[in-house]
DSSP file (Angstrom, degrees, kcal/mol; ACC not computed):
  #  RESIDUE AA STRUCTURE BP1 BP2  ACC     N-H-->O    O-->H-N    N-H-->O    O-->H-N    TCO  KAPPA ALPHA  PHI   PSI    X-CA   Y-CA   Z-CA
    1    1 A X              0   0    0      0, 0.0     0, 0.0     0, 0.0     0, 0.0   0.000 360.0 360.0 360.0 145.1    7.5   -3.2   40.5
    2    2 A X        -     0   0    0      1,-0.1     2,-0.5     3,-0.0     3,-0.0  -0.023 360.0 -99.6 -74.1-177.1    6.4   -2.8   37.1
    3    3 A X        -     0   0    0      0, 0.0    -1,-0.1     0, 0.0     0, 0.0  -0.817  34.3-112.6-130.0 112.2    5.9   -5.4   34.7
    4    4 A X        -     0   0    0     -2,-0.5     2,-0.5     1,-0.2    10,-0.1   0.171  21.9-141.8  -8.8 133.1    8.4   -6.2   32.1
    5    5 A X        -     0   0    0      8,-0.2     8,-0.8     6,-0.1     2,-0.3  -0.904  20.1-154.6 148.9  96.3    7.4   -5.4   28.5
    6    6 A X  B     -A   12   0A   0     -2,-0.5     6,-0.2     6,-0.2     4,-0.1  -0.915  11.7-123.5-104.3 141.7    8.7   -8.2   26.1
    7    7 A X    >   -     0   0    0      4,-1.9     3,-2.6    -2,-0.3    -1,-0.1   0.057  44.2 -84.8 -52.5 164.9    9.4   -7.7   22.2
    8    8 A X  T 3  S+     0   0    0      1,-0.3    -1,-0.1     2,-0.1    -2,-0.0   0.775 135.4  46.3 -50.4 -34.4    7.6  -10.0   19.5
    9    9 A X  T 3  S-     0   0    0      2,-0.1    -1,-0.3     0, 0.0    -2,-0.1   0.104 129.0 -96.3-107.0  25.4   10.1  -12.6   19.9
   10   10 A X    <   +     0   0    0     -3,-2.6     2,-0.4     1,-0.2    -2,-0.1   0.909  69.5 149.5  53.6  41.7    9.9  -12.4   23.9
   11   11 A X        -     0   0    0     -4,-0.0    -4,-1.9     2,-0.0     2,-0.7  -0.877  50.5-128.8 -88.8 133.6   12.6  -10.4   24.8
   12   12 A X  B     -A    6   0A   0     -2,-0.4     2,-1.5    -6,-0.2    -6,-0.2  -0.684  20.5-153.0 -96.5 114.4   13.1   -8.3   27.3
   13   13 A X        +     0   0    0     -8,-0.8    -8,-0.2    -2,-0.7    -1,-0.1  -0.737  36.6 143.4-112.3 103.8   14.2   -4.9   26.0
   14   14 A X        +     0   0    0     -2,-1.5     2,-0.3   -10,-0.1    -1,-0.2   0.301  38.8  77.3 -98.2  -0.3   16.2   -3.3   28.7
   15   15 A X        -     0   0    0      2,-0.0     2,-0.6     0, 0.0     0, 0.0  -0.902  65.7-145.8-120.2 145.9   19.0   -1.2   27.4
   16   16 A X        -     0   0    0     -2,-0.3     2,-0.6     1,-0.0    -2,-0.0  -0.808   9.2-151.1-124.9 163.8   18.3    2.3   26.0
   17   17 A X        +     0   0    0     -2,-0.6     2,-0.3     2,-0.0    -1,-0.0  -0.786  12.7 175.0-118.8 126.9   19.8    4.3   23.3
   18   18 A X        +     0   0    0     -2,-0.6     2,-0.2     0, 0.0    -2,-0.0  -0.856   9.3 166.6-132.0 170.1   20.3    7.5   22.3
   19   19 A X        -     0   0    0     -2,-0.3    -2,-0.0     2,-0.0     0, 0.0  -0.870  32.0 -99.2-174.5 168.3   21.6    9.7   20.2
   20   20 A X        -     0   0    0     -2,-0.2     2,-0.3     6,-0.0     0, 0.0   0.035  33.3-175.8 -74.5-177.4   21.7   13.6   19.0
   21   21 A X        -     0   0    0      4,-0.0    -2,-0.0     5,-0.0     0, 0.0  -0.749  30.0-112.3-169.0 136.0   19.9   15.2   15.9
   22   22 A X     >  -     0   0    0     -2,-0.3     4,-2.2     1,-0.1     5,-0.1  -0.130  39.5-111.9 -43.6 161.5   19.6   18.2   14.2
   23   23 A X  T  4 S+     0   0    0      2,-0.2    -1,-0.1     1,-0.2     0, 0.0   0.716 120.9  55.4 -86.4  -6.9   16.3   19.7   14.6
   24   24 A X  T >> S+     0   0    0      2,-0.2     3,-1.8     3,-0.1     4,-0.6   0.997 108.1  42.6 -33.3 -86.2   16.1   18.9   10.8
   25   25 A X  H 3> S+     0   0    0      1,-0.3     4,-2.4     2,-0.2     3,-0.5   0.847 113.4  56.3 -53.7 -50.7   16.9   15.2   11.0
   26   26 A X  H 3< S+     0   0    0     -4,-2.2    -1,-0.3     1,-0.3    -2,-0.2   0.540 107.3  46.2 -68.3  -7.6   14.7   15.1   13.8
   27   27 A X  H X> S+     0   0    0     -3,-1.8     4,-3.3     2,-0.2     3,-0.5   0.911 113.2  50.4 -93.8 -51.2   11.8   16.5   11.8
   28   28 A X  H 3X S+     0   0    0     -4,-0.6     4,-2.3    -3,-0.5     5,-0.4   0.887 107.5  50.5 -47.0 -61.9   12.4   14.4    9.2
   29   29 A X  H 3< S+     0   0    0     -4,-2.4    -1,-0.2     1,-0.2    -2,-0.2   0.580 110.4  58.1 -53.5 -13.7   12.5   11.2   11.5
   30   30 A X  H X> S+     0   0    0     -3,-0.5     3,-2.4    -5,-0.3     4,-0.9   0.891 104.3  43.6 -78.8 -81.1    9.4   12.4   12.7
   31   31 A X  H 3X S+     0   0    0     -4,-3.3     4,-3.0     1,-0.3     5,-0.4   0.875 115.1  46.2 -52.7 -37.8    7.5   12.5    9.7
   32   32 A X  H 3X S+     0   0    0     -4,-2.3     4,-1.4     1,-0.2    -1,-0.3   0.844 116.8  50.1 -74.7  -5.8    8.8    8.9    8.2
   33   33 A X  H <4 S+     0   0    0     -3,-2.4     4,-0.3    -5,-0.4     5,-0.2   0.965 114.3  41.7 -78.1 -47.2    7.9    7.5   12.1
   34   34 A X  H  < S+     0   0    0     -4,-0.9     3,-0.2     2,-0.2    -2,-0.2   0.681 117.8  49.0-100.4 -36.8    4.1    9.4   11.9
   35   35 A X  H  < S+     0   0    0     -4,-3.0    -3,-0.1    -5,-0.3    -2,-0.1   0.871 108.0  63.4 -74.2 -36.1    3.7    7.9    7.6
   36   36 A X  S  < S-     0   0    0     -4,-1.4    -2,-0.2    -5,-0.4    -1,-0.2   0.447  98.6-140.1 -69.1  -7.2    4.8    4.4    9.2
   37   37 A X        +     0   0    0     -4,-0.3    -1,-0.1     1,-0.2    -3,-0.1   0.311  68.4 109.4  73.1 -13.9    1.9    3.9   11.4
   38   38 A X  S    S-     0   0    0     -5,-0.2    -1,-0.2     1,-0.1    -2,-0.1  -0.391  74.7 -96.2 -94.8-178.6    4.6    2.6   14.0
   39   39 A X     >  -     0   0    0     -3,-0.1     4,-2.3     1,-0.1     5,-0.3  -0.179  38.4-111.8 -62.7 164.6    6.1    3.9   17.3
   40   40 A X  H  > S+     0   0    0      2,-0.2     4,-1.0     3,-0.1     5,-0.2   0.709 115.1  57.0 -87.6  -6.9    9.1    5.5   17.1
   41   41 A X  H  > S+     0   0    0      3,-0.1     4,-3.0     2,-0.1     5,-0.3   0.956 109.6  43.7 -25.6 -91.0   10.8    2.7   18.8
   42   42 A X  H  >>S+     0   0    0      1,-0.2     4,-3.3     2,-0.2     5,-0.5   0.917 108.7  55.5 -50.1 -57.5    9.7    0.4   16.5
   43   43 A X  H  X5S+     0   0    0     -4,-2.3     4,-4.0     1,-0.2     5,-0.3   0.901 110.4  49.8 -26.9 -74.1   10.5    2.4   13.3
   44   44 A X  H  X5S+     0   0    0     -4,-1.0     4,-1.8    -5,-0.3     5,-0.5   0.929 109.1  44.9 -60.0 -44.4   14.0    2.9   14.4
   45   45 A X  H >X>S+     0   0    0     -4,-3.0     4,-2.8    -5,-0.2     5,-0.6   1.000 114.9  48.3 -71.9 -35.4   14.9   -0.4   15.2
   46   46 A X  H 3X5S+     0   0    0     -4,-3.3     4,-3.3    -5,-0.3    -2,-0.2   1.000 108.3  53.8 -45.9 -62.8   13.4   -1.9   12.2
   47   47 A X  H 3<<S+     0   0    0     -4,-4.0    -1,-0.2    -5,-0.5    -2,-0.2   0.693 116.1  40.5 -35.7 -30.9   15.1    0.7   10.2
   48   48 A X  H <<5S+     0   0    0     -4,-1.8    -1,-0.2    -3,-0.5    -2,-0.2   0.832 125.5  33.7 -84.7 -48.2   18.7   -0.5   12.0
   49   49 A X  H  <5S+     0   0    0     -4,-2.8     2,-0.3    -5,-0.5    -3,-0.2   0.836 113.5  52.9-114.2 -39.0   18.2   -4.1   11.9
   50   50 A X     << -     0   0    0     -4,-3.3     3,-0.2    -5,-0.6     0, 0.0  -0.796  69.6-132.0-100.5 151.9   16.1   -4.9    8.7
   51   51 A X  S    S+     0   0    0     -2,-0.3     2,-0.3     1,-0.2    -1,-0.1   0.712  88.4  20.2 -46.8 -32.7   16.8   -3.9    5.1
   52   52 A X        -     0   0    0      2,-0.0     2,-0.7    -6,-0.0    -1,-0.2  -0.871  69.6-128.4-158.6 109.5   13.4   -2.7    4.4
   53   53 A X        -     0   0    0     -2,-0.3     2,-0.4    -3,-0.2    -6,-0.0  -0.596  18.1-172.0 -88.9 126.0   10.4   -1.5    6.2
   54   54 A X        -     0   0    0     -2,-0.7     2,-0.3     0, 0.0    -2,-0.0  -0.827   3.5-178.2-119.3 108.3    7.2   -3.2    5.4
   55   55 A X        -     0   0    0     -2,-0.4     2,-0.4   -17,-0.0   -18,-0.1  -0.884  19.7-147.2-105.0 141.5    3.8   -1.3    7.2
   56   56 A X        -     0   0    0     -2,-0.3     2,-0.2     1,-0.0     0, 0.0  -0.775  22.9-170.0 -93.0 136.8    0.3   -3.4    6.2
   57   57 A X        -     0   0    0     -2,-0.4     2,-0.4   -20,-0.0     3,-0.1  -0.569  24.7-109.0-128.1-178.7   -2.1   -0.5    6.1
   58   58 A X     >  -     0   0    0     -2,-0.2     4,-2.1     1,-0.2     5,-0.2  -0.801  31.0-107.6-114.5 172.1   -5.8   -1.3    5.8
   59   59 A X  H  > S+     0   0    0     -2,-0.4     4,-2.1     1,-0.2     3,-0.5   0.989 123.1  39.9 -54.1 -67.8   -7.7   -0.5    2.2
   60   60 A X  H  > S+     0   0    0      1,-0.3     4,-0.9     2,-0.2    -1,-0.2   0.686 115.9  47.5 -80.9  -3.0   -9.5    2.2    3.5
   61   61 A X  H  > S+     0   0    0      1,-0.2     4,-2.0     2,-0.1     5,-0.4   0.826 114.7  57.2 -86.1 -23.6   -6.4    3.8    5.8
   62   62 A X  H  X S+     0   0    0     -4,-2.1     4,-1.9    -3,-0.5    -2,-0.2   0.913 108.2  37.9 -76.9 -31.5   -4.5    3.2    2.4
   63   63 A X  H  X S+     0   0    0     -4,-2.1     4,-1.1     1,-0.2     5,-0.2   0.945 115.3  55.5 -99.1 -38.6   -6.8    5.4    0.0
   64   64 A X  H  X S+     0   0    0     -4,-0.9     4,-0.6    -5,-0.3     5,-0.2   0.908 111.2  44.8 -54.8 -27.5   -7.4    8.3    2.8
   65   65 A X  H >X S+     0   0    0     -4,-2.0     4,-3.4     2,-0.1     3,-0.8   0.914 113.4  51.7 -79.5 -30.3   -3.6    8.8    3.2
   66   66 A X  H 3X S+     0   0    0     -4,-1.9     4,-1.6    -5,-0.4     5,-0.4   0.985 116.5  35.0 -71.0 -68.5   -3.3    8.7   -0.5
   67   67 A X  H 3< S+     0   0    0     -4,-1.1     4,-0.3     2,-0.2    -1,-0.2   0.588 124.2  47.2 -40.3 -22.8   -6.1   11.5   -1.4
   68   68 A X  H <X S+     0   0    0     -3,-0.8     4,-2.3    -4,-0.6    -1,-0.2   0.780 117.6  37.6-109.5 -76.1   -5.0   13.3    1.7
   69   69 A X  H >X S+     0   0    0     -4,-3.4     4,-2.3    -5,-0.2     3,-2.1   0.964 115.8  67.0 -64.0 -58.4   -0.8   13.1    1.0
   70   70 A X  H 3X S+     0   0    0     -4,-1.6     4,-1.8     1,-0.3    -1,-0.2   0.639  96.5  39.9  22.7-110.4   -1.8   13.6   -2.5
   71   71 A X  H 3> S+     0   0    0     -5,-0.4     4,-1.2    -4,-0.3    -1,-0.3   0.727 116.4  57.8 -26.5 -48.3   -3.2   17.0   -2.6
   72   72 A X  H <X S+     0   0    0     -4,-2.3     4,-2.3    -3,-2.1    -2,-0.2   0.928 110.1  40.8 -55.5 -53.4   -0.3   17.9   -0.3
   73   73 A X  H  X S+     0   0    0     -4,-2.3     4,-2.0     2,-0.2    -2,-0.2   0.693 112.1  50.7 -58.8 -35.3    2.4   16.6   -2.7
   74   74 A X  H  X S+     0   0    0     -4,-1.8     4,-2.2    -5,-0.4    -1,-0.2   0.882 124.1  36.6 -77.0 -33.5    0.9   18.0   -6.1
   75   75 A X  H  X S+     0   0    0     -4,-1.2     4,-1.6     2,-0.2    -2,-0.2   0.993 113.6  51.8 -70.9 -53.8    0.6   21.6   -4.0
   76   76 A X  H  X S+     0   0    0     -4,-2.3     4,-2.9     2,-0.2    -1,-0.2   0.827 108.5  59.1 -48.2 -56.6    3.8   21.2   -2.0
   77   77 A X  H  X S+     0   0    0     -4,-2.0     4,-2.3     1,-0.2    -1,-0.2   0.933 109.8  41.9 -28.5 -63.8    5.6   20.4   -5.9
   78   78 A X  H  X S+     0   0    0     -4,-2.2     4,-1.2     1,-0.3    -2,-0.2   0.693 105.9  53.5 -87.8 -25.4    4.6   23.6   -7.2
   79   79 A X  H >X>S+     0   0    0     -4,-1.6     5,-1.1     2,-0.2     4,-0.7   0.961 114.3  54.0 -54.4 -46.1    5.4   25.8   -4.1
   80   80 A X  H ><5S+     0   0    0     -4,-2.9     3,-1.0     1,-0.3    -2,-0.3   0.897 103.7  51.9 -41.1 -49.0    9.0   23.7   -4.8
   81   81 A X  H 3<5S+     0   0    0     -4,-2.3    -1,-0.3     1,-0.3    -2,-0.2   0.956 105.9  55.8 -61.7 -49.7    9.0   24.9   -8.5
   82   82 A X  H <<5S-     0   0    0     -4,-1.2    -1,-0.3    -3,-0.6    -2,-0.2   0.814 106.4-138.2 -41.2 -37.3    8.5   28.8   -7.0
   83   83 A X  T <<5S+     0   0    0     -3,-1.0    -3,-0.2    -4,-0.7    -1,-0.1   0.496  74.8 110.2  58.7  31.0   11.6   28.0   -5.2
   84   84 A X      < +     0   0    0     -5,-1.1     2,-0.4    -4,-0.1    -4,-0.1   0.128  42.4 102.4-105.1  51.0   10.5   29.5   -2.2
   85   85 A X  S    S-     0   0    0     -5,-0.2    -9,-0.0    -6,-0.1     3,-0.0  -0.996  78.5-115.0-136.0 127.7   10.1   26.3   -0.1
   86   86 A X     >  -     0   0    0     -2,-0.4     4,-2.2     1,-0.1     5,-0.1  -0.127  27.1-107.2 -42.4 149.4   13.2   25.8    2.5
   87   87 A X  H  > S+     0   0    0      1,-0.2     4,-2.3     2,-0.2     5,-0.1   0.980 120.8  57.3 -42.8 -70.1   15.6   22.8    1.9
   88   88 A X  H  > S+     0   0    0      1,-0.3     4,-2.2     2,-0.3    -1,-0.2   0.665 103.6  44.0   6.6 -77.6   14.2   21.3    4.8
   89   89 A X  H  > S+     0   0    0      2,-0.2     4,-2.2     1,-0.1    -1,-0.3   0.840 112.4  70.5 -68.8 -35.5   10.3   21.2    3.7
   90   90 A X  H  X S+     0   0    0     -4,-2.2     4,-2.4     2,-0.2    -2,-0.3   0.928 107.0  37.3 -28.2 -64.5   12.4   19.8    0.0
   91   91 A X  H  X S+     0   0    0     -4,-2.3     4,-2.0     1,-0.2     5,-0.3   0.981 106.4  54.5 -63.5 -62.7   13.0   17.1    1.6
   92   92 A X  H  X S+     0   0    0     -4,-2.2     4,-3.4     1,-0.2     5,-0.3   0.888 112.4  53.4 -54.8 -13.3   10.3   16.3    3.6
   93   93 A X  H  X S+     0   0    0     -4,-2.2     4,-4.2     2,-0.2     5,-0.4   0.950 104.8  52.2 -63.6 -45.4    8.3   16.5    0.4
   94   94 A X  H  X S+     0   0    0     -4,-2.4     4,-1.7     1,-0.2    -2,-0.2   0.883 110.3  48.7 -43.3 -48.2   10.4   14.3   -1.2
   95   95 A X  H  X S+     0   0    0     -4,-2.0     4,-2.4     2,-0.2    -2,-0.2   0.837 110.1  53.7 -21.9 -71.2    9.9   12.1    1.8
   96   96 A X  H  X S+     0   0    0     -4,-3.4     4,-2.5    -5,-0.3    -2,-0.2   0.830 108.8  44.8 -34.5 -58.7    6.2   12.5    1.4
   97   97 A X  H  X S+     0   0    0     -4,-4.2     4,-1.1    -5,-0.3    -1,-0.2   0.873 106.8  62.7 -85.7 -18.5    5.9   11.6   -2.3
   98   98 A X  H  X S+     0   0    0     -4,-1.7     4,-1.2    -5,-0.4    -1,-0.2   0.985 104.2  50.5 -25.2 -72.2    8.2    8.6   -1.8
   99   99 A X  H  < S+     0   0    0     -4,-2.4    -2,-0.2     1,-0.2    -1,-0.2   0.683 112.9  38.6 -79.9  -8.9    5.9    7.3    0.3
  100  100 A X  H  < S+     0   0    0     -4,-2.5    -1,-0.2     2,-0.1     3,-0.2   0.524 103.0  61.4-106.2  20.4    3.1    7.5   -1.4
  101  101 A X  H  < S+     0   0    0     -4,-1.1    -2,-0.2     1,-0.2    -1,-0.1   0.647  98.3  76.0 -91.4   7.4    4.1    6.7   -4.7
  102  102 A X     <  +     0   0    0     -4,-1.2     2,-0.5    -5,-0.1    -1,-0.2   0.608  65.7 111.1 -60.5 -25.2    5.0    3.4   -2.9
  103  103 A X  S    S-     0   0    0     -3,-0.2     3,-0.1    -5,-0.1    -3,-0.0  -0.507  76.7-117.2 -75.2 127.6    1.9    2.4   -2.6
  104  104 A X        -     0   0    0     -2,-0.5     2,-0.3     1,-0.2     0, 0.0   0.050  46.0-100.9 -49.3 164.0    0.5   -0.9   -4.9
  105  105 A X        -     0   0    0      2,-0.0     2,-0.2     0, 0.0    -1,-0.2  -0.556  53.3-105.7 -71.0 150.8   -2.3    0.3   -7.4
  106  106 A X        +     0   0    0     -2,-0.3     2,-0.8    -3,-0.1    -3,-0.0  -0.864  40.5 176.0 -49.1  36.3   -5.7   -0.8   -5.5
  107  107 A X        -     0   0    0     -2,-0.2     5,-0.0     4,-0.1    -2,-0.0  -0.599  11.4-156.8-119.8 131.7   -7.6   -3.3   -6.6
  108  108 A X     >  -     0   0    0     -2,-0.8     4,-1.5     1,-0.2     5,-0.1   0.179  41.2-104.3 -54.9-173.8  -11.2   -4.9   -4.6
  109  109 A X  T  4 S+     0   0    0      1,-0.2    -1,-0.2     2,-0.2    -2,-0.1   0.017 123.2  57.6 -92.8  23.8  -12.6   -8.3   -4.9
  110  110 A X  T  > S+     0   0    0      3,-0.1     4,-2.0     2,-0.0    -1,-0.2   0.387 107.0  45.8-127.6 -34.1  -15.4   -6.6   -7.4
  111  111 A X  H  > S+     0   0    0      2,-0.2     4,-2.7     3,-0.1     5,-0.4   0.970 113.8  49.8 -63.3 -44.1  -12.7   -5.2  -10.0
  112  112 A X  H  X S+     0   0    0     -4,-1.5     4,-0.5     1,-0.3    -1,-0.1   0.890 114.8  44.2 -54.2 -36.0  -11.0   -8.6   -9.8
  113  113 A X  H  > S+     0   0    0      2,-0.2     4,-1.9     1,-0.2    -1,-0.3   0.922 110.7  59.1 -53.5 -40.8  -14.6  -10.1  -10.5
  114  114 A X  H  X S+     0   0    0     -4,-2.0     4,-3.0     1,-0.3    -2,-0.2   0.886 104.9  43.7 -83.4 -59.0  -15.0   -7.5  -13.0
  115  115 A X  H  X S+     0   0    0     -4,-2.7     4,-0.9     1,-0.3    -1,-0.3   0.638 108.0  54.3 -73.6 -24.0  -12.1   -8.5  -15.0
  116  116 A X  H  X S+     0   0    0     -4,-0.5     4,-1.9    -5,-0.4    -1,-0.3   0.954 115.9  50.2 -70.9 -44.3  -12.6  -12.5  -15.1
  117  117 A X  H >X S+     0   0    0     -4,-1.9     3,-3.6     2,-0.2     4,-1.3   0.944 107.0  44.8 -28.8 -78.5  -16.1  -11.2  -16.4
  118  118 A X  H >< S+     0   0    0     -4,-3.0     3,-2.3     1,-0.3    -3,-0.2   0.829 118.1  49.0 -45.5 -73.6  -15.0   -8.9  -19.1
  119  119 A X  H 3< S+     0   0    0     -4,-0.9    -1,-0.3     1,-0.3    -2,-0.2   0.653 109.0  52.9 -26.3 -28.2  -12.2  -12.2  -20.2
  120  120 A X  H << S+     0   0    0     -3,-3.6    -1,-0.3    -4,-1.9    -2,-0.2   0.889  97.9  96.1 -91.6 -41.4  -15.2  -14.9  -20.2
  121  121 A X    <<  +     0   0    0     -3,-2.3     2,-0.3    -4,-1.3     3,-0.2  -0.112  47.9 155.8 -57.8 129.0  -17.0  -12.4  -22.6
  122  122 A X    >>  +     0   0    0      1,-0.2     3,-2.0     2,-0.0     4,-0.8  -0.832  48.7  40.9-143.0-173.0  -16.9  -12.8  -26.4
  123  123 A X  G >4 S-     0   0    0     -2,-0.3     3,-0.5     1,-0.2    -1,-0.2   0.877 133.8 -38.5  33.0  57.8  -19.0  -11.8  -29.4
  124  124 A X  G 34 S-     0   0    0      1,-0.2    -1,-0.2    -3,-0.2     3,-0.1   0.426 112.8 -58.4  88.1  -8.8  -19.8   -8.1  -28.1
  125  125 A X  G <4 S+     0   0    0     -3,-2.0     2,-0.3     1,-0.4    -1,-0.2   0.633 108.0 113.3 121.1 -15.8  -20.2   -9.1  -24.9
  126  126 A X    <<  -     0   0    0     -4,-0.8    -1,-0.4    -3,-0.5     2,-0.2  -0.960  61.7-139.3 -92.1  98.8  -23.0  -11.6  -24.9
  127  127 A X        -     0   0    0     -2,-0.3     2,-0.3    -6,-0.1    -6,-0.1  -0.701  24.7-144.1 -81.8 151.9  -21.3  -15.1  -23.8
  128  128 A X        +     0   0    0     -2,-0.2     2,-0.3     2,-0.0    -5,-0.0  -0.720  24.9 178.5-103.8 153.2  -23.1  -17.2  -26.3
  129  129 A X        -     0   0    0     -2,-0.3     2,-0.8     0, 0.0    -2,-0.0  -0.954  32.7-102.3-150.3 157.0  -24.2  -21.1  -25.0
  130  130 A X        -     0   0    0     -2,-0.3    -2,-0.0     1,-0.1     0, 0.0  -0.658  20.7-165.7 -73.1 105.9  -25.9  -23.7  -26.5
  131  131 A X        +     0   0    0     -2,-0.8    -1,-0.1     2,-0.1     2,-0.1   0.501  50.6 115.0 -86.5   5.1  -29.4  -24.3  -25.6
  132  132 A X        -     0   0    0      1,-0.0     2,-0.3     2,-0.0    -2,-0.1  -0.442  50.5-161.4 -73.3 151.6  -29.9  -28.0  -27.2
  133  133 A X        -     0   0    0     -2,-0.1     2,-0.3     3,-0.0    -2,-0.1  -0.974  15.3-169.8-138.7 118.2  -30.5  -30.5  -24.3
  134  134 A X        -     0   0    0     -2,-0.3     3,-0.1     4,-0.1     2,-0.1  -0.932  36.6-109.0-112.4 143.4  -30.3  -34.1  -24.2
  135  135 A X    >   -     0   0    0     -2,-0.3     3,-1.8     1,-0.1    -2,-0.0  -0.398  53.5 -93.5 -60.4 145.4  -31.6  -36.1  -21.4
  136  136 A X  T 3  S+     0   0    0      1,-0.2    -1,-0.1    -2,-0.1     3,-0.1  -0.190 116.3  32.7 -54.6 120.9  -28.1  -37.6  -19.3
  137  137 A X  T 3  S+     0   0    0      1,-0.4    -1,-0.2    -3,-0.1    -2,-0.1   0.083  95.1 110.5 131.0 -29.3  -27.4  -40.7  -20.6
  138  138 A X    <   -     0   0    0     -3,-1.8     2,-0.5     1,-0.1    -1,-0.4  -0.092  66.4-113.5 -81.8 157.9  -28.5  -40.1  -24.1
  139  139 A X        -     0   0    0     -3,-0.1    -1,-0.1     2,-0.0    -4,-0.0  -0.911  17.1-133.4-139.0 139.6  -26.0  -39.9  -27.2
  140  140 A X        -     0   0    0     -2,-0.5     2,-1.6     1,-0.1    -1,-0.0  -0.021  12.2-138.8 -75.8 128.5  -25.5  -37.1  -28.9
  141  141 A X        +     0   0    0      1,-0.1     3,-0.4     2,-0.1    -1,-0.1  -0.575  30.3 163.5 -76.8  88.7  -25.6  -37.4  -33.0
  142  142 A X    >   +     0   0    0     -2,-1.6     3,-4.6     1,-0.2    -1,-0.1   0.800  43.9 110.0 -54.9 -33.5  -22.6  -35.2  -34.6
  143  143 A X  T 3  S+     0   0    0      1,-0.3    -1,-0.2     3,-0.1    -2,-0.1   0.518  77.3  42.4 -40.3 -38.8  -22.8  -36.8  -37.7
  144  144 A X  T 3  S+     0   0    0     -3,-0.4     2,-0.5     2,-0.0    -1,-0.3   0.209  92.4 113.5-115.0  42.1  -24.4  -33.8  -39.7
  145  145 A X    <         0   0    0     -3,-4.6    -3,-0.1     1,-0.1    -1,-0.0  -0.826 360.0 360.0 -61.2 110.9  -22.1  -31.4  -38.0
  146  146 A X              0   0    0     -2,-0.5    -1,-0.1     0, 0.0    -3,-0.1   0.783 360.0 360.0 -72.8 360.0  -19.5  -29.7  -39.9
């Protein structure tokens, strides 16, 4: 006997489901199943059961689909504008550039650095500090400070 296959929440998923599609919708459901990184299982029941489906991509899977879908989309556009591009491929472009104009702007732990830098900077760019020293303990005279 095989061995039972439980859901995140330890469930046994045992009843199956179907249903028809055009070979459209089915192209279509293909492509957002294949952008989603998940099974097509999974897609679809997320897709039924939650309001919104949320895939975690990694940094570097995120900037290869983008540069990749990219290119596709700006080319893909402009066949559109010819109007020689089927309804069909319309959509799934649309599809396409959805999902990646979904995607967060980018930024690493060295831009983030970069930008407390640049804010701590003043006078050109040079933080200025004081280089008078008093031993600890000692007290400081202000008195001909304006």
């Amino acid at each position: 006997m095989s061995v039972k296959t439980l859901d995140s929440k330890g469930r046994w998923r045992n009843k199956t489901v179907s249903f028809r599609m055009s070979p459209e919708e089915a192209s279509q459901l293909d492509l957002l199943v294949k952008l989603s990184g998940l099974t097509k299982q999974e897609f679809v029941i997320r897709a039924l059961l939650t309001p919104h489906i949320s895939v975690h991509a990694t940094v570097r899977m995120r900037r290869a689909i983008r540069e990749e879908m990219g290119e596709l989309v700006t080319e893909l556009r402009r066949l559109r504008r010819a109007g020689d591009v089927p309804e069909a491929l319309s959509e799934s472009i649309g599809t396409v550039a959805r999902f990646v104009g979904s995607f967060a702007p980018e930024s690493s732990p060295l831009d983030e650095e970069d930008g407390v830098i640049r804010s701590l900077k003043r006078d050109g760019g040079i933080t200025r500090q004081s280089t008078a020293a008093a031993p600890l303990g000692t007290p400081i005279d202000r008195s001909n400070h304006a």
